[in-house]
C-alpha positions as CSV (number, residue, x, y, z in Angstrom):
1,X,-0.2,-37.1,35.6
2,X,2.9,-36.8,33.3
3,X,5.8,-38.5,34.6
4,X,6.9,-40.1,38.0
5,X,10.6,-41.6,37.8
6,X,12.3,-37.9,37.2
7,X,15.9,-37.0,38.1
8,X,17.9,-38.0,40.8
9,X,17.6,-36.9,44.3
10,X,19.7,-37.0,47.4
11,X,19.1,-37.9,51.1
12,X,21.1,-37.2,53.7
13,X,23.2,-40.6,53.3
14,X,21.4,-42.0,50.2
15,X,19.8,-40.8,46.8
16,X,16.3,-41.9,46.0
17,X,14.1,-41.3,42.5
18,X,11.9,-38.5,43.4
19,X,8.2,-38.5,42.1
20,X,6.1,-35.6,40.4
21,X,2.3,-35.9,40.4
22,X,1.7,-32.5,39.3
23,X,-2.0,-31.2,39.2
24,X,-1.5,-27.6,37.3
25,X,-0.2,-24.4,37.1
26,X,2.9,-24.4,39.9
27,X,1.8,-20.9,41.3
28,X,0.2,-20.9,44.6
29,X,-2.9,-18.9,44.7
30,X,-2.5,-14.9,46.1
31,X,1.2,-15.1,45.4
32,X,2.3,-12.2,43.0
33,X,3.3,-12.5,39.9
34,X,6.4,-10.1,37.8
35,X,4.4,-9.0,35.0
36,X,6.7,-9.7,32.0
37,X,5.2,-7.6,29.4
38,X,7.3,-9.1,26.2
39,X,6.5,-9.1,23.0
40,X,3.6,-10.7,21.2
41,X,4.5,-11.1,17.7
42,X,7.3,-11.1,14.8
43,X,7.6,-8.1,12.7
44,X,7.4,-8.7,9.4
45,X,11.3,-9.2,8.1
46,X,12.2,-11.8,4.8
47,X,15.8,-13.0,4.6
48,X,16.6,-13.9,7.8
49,X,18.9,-16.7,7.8
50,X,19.5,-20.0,10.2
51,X,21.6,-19.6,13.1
52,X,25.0,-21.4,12.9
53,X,27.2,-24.0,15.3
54,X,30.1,-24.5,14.9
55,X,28.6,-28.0,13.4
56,X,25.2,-27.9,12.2
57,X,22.5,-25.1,12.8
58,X,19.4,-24.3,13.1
59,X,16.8,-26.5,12.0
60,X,13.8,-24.3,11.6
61,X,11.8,-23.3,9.0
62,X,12.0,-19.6,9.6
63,X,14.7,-18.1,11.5
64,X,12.6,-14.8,12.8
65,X,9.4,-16.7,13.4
66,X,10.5,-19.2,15.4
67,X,12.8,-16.5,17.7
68,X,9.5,-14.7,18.3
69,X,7.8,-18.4,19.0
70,X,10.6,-18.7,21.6
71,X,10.4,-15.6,23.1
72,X,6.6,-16.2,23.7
73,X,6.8,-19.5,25.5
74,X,9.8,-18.0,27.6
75,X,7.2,-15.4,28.1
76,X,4.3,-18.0,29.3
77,X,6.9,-19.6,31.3
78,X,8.1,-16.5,33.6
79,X,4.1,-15.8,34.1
80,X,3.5,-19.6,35.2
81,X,6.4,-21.1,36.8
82,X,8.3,-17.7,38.2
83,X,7.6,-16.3,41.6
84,X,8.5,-13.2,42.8
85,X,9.4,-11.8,46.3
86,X,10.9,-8.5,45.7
87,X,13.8,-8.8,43.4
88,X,14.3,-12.5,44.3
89,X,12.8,-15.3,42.4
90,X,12.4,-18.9,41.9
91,X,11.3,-21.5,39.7
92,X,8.3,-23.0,41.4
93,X,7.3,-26.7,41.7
94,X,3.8,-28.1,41.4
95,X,1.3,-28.1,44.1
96,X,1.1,-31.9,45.0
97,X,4.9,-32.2,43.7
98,X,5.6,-35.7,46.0
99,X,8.9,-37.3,46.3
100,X,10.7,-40.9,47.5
101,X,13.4,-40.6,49.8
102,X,14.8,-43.4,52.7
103,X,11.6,-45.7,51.0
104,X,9.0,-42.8,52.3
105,X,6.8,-40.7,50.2
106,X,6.9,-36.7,50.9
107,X,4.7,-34.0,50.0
108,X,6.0,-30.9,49.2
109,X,3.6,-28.3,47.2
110,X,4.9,-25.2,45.7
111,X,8.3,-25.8,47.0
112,X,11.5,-25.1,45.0
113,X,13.7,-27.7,42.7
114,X,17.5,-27.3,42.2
115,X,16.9,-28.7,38.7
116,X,14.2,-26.6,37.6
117,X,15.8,-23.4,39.0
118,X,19.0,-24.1,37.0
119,X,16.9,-25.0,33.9
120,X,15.3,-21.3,34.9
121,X,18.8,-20.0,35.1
122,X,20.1,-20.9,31.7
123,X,16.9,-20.1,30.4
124,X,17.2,-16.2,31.4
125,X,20.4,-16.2,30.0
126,X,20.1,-17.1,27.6
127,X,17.0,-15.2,26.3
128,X,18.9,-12.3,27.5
129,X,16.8,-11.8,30.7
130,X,18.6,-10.3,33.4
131,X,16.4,-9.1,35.5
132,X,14.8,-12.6,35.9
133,X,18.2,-13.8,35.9
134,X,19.7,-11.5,38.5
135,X,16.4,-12.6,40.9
136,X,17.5,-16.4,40.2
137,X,20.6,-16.1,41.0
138,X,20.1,-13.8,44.4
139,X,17.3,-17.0,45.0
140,X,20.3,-19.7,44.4
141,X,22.7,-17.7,46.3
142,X,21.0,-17.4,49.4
143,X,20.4,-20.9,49.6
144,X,23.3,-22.7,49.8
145,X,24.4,-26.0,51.8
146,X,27.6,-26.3,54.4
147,X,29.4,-27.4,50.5
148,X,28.6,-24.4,48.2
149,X,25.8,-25.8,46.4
150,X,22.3,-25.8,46.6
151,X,20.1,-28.4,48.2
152,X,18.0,-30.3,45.8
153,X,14.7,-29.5,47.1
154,X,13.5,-26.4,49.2
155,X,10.2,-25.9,50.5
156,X,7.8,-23.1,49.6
157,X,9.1,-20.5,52.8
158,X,12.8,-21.8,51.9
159,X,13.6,-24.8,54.4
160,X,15.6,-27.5,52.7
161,X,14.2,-30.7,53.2
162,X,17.1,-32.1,52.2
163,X,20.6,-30.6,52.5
164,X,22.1,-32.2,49.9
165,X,22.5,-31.5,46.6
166,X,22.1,-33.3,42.9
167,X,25.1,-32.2,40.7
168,X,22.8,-31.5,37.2
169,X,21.3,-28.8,38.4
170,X,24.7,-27.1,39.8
171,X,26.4,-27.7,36.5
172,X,23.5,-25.7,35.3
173,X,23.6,-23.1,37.0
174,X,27.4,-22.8,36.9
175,X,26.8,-22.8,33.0
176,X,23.8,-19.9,33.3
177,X,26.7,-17.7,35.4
178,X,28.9,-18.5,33.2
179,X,26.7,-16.9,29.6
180,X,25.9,-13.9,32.0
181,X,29.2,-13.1,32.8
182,X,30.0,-13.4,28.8
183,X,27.1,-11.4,27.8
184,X,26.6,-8.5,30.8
185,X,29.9,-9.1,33.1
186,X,29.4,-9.0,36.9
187,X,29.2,-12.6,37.6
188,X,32.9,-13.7,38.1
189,X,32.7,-14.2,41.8
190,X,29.4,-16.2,42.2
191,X,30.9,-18.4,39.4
192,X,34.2,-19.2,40.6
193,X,32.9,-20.1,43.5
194,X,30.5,-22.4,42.6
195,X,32.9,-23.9,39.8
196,X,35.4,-24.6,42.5
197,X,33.0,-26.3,44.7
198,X,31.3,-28.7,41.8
199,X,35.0,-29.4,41.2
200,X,35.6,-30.1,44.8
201,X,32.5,-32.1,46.2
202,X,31.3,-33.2,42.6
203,X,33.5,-34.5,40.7
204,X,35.7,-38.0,41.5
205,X,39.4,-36.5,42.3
206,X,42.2,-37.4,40.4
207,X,44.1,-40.4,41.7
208,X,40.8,-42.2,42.7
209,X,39.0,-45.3,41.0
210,X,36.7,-42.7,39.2
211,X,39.0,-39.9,38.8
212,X,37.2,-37.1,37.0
213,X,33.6,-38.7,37.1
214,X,30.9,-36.5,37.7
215,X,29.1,-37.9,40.8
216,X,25.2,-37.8,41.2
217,X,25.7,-34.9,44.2
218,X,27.9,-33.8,47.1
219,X,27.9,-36.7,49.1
220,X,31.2,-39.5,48.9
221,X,30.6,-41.5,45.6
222,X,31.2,-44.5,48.1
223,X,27.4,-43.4,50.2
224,X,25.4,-43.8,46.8
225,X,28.1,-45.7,44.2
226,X,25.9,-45.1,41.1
227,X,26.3,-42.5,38.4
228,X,23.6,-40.8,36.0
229,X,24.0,-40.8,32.4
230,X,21.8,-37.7,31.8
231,X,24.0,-35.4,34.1
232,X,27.2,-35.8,31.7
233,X,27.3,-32.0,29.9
234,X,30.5,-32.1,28.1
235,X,30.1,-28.6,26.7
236,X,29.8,-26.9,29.8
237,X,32.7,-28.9,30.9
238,X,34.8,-27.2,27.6
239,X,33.5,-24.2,28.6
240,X,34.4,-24.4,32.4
241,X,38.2,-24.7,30.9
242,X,38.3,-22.1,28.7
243,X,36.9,-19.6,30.9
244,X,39.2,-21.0,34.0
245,X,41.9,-22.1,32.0
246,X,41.7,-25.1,34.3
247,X,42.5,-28.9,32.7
248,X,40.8,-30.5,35.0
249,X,37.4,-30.0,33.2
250,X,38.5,-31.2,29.8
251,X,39.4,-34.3,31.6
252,X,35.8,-34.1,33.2
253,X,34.6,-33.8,29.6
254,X,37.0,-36.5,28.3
255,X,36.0,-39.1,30.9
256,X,32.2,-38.5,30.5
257,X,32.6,-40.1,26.8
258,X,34.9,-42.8,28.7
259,X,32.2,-43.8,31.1
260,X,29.8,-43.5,28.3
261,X,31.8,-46.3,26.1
262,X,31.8,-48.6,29.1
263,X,28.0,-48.5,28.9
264,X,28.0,-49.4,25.2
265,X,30.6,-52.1,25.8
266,X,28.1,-54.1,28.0
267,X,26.3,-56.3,26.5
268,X,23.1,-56.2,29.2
269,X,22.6,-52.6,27.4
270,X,22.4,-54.1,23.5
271,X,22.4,-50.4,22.4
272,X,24.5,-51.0,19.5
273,X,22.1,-49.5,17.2
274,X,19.7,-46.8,19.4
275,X,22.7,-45.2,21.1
276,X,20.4,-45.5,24.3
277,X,21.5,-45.0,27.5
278,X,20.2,-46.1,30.8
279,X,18.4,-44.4,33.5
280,X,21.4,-45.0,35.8
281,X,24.1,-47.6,36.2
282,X,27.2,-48.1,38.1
283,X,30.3,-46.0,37.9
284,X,31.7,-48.3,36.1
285,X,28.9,-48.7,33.2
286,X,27.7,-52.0,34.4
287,X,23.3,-52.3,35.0
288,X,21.7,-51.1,38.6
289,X,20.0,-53.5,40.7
290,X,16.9,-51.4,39.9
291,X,15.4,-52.7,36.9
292,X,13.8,-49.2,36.4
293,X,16.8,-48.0,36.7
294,X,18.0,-49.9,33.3
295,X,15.4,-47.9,31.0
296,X,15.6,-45.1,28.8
297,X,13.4,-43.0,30.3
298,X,12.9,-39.8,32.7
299,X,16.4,-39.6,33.9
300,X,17.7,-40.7,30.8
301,X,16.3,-38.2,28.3
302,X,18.2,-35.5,29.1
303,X,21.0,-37.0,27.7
304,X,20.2,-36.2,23.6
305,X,19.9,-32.2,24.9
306,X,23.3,-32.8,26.5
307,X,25.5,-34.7,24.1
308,X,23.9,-32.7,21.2
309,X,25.3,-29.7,22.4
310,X,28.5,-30.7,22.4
311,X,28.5,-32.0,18.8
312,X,27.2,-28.8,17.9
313,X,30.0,-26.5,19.6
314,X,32.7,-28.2,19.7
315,X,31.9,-31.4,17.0
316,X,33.2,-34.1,19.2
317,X,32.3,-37.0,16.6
318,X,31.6,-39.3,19.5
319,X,28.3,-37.4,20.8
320,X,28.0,-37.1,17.0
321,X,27.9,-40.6,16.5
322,X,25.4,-41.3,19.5
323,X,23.1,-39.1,18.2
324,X,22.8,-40.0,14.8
325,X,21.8,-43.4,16.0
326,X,19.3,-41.8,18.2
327,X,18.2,-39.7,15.5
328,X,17.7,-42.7,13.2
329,X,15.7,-44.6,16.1
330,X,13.3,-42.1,17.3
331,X,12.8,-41.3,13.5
332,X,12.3,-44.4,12.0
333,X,8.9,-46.6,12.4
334,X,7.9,-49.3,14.6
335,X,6.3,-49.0,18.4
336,X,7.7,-45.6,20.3
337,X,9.2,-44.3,17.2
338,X,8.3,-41.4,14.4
339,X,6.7,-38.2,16.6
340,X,3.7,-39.3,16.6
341,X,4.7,-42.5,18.6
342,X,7.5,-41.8,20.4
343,X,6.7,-42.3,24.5
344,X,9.0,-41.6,27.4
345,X,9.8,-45.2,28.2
346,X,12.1,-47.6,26.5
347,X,14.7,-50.8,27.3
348,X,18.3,-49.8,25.9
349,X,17.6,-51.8,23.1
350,X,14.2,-49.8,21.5
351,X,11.8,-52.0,23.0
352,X,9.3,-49.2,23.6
353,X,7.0,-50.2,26.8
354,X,4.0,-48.4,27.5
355,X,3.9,-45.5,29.8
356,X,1.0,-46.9,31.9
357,X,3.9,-48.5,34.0
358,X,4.5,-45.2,35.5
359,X,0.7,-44.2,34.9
360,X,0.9,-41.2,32.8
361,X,1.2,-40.2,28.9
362,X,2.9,-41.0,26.9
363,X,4.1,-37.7,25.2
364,X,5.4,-34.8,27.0
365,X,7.7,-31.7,26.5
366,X,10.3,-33.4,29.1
367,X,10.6,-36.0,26.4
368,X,10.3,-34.3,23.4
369,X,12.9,-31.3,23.8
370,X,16.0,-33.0,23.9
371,X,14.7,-35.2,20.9
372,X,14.3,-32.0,19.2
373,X,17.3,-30.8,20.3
374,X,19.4,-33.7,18.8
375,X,17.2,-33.1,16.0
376,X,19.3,-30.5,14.8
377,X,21.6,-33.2,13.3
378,X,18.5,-35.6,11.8
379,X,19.0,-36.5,8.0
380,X,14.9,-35.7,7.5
381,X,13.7,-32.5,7.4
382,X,9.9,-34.0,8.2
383,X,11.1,-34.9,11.6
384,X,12.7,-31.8,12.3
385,X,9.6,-29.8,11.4
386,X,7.6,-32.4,13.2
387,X,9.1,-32.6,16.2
388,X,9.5,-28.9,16.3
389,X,6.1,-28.4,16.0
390,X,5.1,-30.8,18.8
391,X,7.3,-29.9,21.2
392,X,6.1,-26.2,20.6
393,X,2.4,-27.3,21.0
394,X,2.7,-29.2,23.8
395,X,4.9,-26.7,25.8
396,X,2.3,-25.3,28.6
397,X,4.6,-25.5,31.7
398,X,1.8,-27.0,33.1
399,X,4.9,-28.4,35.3
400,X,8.2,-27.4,35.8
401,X,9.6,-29.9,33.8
402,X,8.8,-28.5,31.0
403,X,11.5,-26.1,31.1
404,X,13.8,-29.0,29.7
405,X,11.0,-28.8,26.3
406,X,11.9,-25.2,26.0
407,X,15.6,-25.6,26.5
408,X,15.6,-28.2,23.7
409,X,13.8,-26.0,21.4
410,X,16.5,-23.0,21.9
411,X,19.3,-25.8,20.7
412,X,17.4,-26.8,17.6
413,X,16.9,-22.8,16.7
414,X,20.2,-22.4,16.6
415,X,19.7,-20.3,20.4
416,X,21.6,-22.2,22.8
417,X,25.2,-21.4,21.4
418,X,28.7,-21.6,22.5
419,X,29.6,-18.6,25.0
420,X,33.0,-18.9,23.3
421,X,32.2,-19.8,19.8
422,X,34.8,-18.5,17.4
423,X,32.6,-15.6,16.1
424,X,29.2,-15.2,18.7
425,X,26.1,-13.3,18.4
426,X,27.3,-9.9,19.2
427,X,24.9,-7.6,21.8
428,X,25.3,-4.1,20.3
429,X,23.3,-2.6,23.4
430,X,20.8,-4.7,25.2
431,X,20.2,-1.2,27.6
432,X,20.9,-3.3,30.8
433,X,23.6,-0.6,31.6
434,X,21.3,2.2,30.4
435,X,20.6,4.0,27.6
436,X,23.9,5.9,27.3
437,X,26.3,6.0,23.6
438,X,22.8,6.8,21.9
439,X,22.6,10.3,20.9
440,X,19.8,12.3,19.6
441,X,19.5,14.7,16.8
442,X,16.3,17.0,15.4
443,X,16.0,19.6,12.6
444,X,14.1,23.1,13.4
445,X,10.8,22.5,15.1
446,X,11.4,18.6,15.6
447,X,11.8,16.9,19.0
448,X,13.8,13.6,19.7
449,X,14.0,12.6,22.8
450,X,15.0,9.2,25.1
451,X,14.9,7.7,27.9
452,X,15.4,4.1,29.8
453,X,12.2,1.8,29.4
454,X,11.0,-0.7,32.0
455,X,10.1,-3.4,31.1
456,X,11.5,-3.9,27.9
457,X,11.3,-6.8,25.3
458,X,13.8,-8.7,27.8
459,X,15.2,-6.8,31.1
460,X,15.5,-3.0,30.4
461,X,14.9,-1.3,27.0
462,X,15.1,2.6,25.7
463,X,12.1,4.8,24.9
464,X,12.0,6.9,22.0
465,X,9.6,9.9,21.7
466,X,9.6,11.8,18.9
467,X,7.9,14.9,16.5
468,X,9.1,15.6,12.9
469,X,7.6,18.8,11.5
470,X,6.7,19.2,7.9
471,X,10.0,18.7,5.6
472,X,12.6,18.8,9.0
473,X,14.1,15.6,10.5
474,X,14.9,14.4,14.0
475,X,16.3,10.8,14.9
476,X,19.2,9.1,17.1
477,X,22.6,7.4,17.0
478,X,25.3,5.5,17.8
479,X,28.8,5.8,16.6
480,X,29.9,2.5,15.7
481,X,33.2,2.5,13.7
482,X,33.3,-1.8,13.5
483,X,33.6,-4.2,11.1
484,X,30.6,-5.7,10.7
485,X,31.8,-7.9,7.7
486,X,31.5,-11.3,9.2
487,X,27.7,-11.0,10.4
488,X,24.8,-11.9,8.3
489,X,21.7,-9.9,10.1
490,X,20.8,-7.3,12.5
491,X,18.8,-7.9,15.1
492,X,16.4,-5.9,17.4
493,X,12.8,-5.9,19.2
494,X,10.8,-3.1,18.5
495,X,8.1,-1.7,20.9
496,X,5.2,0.0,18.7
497,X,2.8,2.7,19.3
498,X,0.2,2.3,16.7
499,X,1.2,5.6,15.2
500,X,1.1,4.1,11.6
501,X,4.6,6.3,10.9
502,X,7.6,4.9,8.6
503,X,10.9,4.4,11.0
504,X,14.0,4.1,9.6
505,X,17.3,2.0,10.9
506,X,19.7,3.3,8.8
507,X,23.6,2.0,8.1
508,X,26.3,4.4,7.3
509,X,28.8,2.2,5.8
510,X,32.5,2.8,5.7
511,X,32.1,5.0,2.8
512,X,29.8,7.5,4.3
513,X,26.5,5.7,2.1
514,X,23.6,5.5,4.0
515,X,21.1,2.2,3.9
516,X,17.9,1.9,5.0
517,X,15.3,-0.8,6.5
518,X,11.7,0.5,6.9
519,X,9.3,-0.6,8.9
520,X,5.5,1.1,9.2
521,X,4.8,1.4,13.3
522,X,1.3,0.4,12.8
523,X,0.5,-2.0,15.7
524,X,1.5,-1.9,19.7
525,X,3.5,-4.1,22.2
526,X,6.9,-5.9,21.2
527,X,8.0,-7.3,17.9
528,X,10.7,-9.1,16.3
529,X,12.9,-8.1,13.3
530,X,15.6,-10.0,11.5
531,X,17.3,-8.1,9.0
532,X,19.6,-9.5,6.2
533,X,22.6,-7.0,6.4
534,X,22.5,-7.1,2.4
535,X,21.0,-4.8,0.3
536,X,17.9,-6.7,-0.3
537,X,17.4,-5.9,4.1
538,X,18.8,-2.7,3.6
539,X,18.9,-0.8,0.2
540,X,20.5,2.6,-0.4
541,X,18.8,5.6,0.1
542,X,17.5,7.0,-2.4
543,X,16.2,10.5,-1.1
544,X,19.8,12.1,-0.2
545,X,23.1,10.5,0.2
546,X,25.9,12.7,2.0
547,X,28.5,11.4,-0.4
548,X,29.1,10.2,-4.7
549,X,30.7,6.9,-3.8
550,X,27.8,4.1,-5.0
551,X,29.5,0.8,-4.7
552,X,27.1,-1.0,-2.3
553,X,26.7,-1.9,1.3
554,X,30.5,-1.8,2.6
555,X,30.6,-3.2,6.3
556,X,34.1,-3.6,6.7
557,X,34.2,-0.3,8.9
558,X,30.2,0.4,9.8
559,X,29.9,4.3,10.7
560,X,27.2,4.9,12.3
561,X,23.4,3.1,13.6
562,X,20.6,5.4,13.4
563,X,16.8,5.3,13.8
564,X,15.0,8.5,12.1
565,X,10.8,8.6,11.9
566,X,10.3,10.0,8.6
567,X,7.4,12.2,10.1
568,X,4.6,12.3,12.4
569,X,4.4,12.5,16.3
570,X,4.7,9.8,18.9
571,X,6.7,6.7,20.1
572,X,8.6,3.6,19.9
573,X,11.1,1.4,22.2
574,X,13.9,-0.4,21.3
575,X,15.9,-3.2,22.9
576,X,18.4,-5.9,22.1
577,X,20.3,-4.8,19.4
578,X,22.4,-7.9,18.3
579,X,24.5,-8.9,15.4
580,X,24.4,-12.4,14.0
581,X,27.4,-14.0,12.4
């Protein structure tokens, strides 16, 4: 058993801490499975540099080995926790997943959490998954309560058992709408609507006691007066009002660190130096009559993932603050504290108490990705690596809960960013709209052909199919005509065929040169390449330029993108084509 005191949950007139004995994988036997079918491993790439914030970035040791580390644990995760009904899906709960509500334990195998399936959510979209995504979403939307927002826990054939909802995993989901409809478009609909009922049933109005605190779910603050730590996400909040242009959610953001001050300025807490926060307390900061309650523990971690975000998009120097103190806790020595102590139970203060209160382990990926996350800012680089590694390790989705691990290892890569980040990651063609703007070209007696590939390394991708006779040529394109001057790399998953051929992806800058990076199509299935957009990633040709001009790689106006076999029969596919600043 891992864990029992998890997030909030709501009954019809009360909220309860649910409990999670999970047993193993979450999939019920003789259900089907969506094969995924993603890539395996990183193609071999040097150069490839850490993804920024706008404050910190990433803290890994290698920028393309660690995306491809990423990409298989998502792929573990959508074979373990995802289940499939046509083009529906949902993030599935564990089979002897039990909960506490109205003092009564429940049962409720296989069924469905609201906080997992937002976890699930951002997860897709971030990982630039939208078929998963799009079968999330059609899960979420077709479950909602008499409010707008989904009950917290739905039963394997999709009863509620309870109607009501707990506000983290809306916000979630609100946020995983909200990177779709920045990265594919489509979305705006599902997510004003959902924005405007979190803002409605959600959130304290103005003019009240709590005006603008985030309330544990849809009922009346005045049913349940206590308020979770943990479910504070300031930099969704930001986001919220620049995509709505609404000022209500900066003040949602700005009373979150108010609330979180009153916390600090109570002395029961004595966080002074950890930066701790509760499990759950008042709204007004002051301790729960639940003594569990007053612990850093299940609820509680989430909070390091959440604040650290924000000091990474938007630099707010008071989640800074917080967690540098946390960093400097959980990184220091003493009981609970270095990764190879740290637990999942603690006072406010550090004391560390042994997990055998709740009766399970002591280390887990629910713990350990946020730490990991807020990592990003730690003044040791053993830690970082440390806990990197760990969390990785440990990550077996053996629940659904360890989503949360994966979530915080996408913020410490430098993955999670900022929708509206100054200068993004820019999708050149992720082939979720089809393969259309690539054109094809072929000399006498070559063939080049294309067409859309399914599955690709995430969602949709484009197959290439290809013969090059003797001294011709044959390749395709895509007109570009950008500047490409602020990005660092070019990125792109490659699908091999084991043809042991030399591809090119070739750059024709703004003065008509032509650069090259090589890569030998010697194994099969999907792999990862980050490439410096230097000359060191691509050099000049050598064999034939079209022009005399030899001043370098110029990307202030990029030409063209091309892919050209230098020879040889057979096939490749391609997907996510991205630019990183």
């Amino acid at each position: 058993m891992r864990r029992n005191a998890l997030a909030p949950l709501l009954a019809a007139a009360a909220l309860a801490a649910c409990a999670d004995n999970p047993t193993g994988p979450g999939v019920p036997a003789g259900r089907a499975l969506e094969p995924a079918g993603g890539p395996l491993a990183a193609l071999t790439t040097t150069g490839a540099t850490p993804y920024p914030y706008a404050c910190g970035q990433s803290l890994v040791a290698g920028q393309a080995a660690a995306n491809e580390q990423l990409r298989a644990i998502y792929e573990q995760w959508t074979t373990t926790r995802v289940q499939w009904s046509g083009s529906v899906a949902r993030v599935v709960a564990d089979a002897n997943y039990t909960y506490t509500s109205g003092g009564v334990t429940h049962t409720l195998p296989y069924g469905t959490i609201s906080e997992g399936q937002g976890y699930g959510m951002l997860l897709a979209a971030y990982m630039g998954d939208k078929k998963t995504f799009d079968a999330l979403e059609a899960y979420r939307s077709a479950h909602l309560n008499q409010h707008g927002v989904m009950p917290w826990i739905i039963d394997q054939n999709g009863v509620p058992a309870d109607s009501n909802a707990a506000t983290d995993a809306d916000e979630d989901m609100a946020m995983a709408l909200l990177v779709a409809q920045r990265r594919w478009g489509g979305y705006s609909t599902p997510l004003a609507s959902l924005l405007s009922a979190i803002k409605t049933h959600m959130v304290e109005p103005a003019g009240s006691t709590y005006a603008y605190l985030l309330k544990p779910g849809d009922i009346p603050l005045s049913w349940w007066p206590v308020t979770y730590p943990s479910y504070l996400a300031p930099a969704w909040y930001r986001a919220f009002a620049t995509y709505t242009g609404d000022g209500f959610w900066s003040q949602v953001a700005d009373k979150s660190y108010t609330y979180l001050a009153a916390i600090d300025a109570n002395s029961a807490y004595q966080n002074a130096s950890t930066g701790l926060v509760p499990n759950r307390t008042l709204p007004d900061g002051s301790v729960d009559g639940d003594t569990l309650q007053r612990r850093f523990s299940w609820d509680a971690i989430r909070t390091p993932w959440r604040l650290a975000t924000d000091a990474a998009w938007s630099c707010d120097t008071r989640a800074r603050g917080r967690i540098d103190k946390m960093n400097a806790f959980f990184s220091g020595t003493g009981p609970g504290r270095g990764p190879a102590e740290i637990g999942s139970i603690y006072r406010t203060n550090g004391n560390f108490l042994d997990d055998s209160i709740y009766g399970g382990s002591d280390q887990d990926p629910w713990f350990f990705g946020p730490l990991t996350g807020a990592a990003l800012f730690s003044t040791s680089s053993t830690y970082k690596q440390d806990m990197w590694t760990r969390t990785a390790g440990m990550i077996d989705f053996a629940d659904y809960g360890d989503e949360l691990g994966l979530l915080g290892l996408l913020l410490a890569s430098g993955n999670l960013y900022d929708p509206f980040a100054a200068q993004p990651r820019r999708v050149l063609n992720d082939f979720e709209k089809g393969i259309a703007g690539w054109w094809t070209y072929a000399g006498t007696g070559s063939t080049f052909t294309t067409q859309a590939l399914s599955p690709g390394a995430t969602g949709a991708g484009l197959q290439a199919t290809y013969g090059v006779a003797g001294s011709s040529y044959a390749g395709m394109g895509r007109d570009v005509n950008e500047d490409w001057s602020g990005y660092r790399a070019l990125e792109l998953w490659i699908k091999g065929g084991g043809t042991g051929n030399t591809i090119n992806v070739e750059i024709e800058d703004a003065d008509g040169e032509l650069f090259d990076y090589s890569f030998v199509d010697d194994f099969t299935g999907w792999r990862f390449a980050s490439v410096p957009l230097t000359t060191a990633g691509f050099p000049r040709r050598t064999d034939w330029q079209p022009v005399t001009v030899n001043n370098g790689l110029t990307l202030t106006n990029v030409k063209i993108l091309r892919f050209r076999p230098l020879g040889g029969a057979g096939s490749f596919g391609l997907d996510r084509v991205v630019l990183v600043p």
